[in-house]
C-alpha positions as CSV (number, residue, x, y, z in Angstrom):
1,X,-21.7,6.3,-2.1
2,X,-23.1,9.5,-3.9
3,X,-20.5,11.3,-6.4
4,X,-20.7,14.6,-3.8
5,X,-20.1,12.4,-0.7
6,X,-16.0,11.1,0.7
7,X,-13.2,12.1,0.1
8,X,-12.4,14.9,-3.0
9,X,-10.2,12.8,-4.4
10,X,-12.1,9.9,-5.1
11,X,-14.4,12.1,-7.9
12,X,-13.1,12.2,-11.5
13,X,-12.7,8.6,-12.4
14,X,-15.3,5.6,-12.0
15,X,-11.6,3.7,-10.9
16,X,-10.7,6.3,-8.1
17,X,-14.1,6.2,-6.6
18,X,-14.0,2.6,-6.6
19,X,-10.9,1.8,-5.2
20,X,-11.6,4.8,-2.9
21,X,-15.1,3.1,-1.7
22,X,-14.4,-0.6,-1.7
23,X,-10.8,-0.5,-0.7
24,X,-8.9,2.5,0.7
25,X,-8.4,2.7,4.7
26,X,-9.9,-0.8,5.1
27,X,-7.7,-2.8,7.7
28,X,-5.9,-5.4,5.8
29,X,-5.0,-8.6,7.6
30,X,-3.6,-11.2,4.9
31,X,0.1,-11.0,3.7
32,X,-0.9,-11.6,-0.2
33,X,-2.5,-8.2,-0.1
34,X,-0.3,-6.6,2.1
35,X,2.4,-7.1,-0.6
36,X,-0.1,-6.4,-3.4
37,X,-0.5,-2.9,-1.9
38,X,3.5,-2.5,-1.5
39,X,4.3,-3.4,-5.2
40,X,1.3,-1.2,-6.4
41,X,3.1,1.7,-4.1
42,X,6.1,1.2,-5.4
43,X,5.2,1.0,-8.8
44,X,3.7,4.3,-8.0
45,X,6.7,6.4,-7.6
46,X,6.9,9.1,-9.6
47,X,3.5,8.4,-11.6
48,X,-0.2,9.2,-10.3
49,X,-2.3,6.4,-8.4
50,X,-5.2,6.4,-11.3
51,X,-2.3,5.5,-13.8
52,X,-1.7,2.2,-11.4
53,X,-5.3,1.4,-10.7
54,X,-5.7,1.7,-14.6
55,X,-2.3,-0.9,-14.9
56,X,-3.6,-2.8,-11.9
57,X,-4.4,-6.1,-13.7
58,X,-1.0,-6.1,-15.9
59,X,1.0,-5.6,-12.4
60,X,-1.1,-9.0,-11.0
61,X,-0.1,-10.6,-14.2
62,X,3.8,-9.9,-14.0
63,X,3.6,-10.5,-10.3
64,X,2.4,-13.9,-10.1
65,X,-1.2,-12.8,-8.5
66,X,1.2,-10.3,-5.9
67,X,2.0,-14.0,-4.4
68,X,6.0,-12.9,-3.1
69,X,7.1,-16.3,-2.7
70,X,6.9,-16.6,-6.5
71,X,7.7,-13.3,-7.4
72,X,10.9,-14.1,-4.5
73,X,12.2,-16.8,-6.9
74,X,12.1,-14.5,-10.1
75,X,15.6,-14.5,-12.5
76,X,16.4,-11.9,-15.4
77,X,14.4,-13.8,-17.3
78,X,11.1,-13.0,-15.6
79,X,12.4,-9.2,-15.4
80,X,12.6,-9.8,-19.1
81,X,9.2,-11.6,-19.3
82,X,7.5,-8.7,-17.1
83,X,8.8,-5.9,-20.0
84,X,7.0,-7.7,-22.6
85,X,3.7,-7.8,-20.9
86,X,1.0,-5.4,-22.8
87,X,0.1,-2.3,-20.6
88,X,2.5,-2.9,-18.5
89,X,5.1,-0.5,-16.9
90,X,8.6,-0.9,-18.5
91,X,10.9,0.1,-15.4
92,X,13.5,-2.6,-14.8
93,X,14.5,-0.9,-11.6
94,X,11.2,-1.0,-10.3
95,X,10.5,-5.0,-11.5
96,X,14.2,-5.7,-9.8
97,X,13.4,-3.8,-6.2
98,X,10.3,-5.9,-6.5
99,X,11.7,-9.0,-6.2
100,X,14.1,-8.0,-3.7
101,X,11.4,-6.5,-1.9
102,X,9.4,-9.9,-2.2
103,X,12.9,-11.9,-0.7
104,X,12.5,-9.1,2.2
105,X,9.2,-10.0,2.7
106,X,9.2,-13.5,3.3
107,X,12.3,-12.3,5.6
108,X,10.2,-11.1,7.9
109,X,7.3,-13.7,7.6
110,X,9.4,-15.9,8.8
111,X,10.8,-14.3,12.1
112,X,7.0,-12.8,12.7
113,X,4.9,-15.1,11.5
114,X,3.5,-12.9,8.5
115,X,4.2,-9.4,7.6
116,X,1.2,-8.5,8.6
117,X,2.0,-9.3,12.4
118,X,4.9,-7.2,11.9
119,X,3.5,-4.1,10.7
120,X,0.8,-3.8,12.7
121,X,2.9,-4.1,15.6
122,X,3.9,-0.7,14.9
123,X,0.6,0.2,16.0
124,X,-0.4,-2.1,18.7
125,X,-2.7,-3.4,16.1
126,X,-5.1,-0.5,16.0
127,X,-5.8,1.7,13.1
128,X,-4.6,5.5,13.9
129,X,-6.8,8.3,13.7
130,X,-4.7,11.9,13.2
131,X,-7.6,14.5,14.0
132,X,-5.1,17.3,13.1
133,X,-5.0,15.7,9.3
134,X,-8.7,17.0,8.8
135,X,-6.8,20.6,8.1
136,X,-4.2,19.3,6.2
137,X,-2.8,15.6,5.5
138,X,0.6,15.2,5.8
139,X,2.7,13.4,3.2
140,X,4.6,11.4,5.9
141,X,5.1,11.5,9.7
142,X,6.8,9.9,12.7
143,X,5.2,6.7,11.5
144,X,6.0,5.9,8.0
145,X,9.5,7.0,9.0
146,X,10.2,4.3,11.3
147,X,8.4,1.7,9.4
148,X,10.3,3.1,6.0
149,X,13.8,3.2,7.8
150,X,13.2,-0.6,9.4
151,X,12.4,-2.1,5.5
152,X,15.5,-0.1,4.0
153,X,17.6,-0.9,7.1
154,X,16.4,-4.7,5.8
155,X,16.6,-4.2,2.2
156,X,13.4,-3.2,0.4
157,X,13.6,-0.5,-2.1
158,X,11.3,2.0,-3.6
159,X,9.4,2.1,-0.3
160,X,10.7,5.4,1.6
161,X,8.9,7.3,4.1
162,X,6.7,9.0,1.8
163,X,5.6,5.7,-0.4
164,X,4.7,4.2,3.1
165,X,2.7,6.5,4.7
166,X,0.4,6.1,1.6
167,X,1.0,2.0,2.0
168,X,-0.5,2.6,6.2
169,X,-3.1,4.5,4.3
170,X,-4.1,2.0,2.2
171,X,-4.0,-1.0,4.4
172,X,-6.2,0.6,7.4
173,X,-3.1,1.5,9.8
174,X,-4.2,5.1,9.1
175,X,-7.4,6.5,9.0
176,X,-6.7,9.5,6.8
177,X,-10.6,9.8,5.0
178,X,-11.9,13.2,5.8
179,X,-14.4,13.6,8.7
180,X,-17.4,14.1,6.6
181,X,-16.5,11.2,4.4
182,X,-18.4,8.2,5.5
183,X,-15.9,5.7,5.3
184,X,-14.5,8.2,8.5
185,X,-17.4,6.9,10.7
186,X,-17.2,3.4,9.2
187,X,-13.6,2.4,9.7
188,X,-13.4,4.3,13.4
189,X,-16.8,1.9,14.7
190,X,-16.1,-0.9,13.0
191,X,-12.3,-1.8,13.4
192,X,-10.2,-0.9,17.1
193,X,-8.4,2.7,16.7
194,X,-6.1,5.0,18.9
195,X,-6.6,8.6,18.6
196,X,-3.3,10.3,18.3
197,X,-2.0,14.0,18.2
């Protein structure tokens, strides 16, 4: 994709523009990335996405290859392990709520069937497409609320309303690239969407 075309966001950084052409908005059906892109998002809090992508391959390492029933059966020791890893982030809240979150996880897998099932239910398994977000992208909504308030209600952590919409974002439940970007036109012919208010 040329440097001028997409979305404005994905210009500055060769890692931004890549994660922004190969991955972002794509509808993700497989639970190991679905809970790669949660513990990337909650990693996230309070620190900028191109800090993550740049930490990216440290996270996979501390996080068993984002596999949760691993990272489910982590102690103190592996929170202990994780802080020694080079380059990667030192926030022992963060490595804690991501276990938790990964005993959550495989919760739900098993009274759905996968996680993925789950969430997408949320949407009748169609990726929605906000054309009121083309003036101005929200940084939650109706949504991520009731997706946000289901995995606290449940016990996951670092994953509020705000976190999640940019989780639905990421995994293709929202379509939030700008009209003129072509990964717009890509995702709303190639995957089934609903058009909402």
């Amino acid at each position: 994709m040329p440097e001028e075309a997409g979305c404005g966001w994905r210009q500055g950084d060769p890692l931004l523009c890549s994660y922004h052409d190969r991955e972002w908005g794509i509808p993700v059906h497989d639970d190991r990335r679905q809970f790669e892109h949660l513990t990337l998002e909650a990693m996230q809090c309070g620190l900028s996405w191109l800090l993550i992508l740049k930490k990216r391959e440290a996270i996979r390492e501390a996080f068993a290859d984002f596999d949760p029933k691993q990272v489910a059966t982590f102690t103190e020791d592996d929170v202990t392990r994780i802080l020694s890893i080079p380059n990667m982030i030192r926030s022992v809240p963060k490595i804690r709520a991501i276990i938790q979150n990964a005993q959550v996880f495989l919760e739900i897998e098993r009274e759905y069937g996968s996680f993925d099932s789950w969430l997408w239910s949320f949407t009748g398994n169609k990726t929605f497409v906000y054309p009121s977000h083309q003036q101005g992208c929200p940084a939650s909504n109706e949504l991520s609320d009731r997706v946000a308030a289901e995995l606290k209600k449940r016990g996951m952590r670092y994953l509020g309303s705000i976190t999640l919409y940019s989780h639905l974002q990421a995994v293709g439940l929202i379509n939030d690239h700008a009209a003129t970007c072509p990964q717009y036109a890509y995702i709303n012919s190639h995957y089934p969407i609903a058009v909402q208010k």
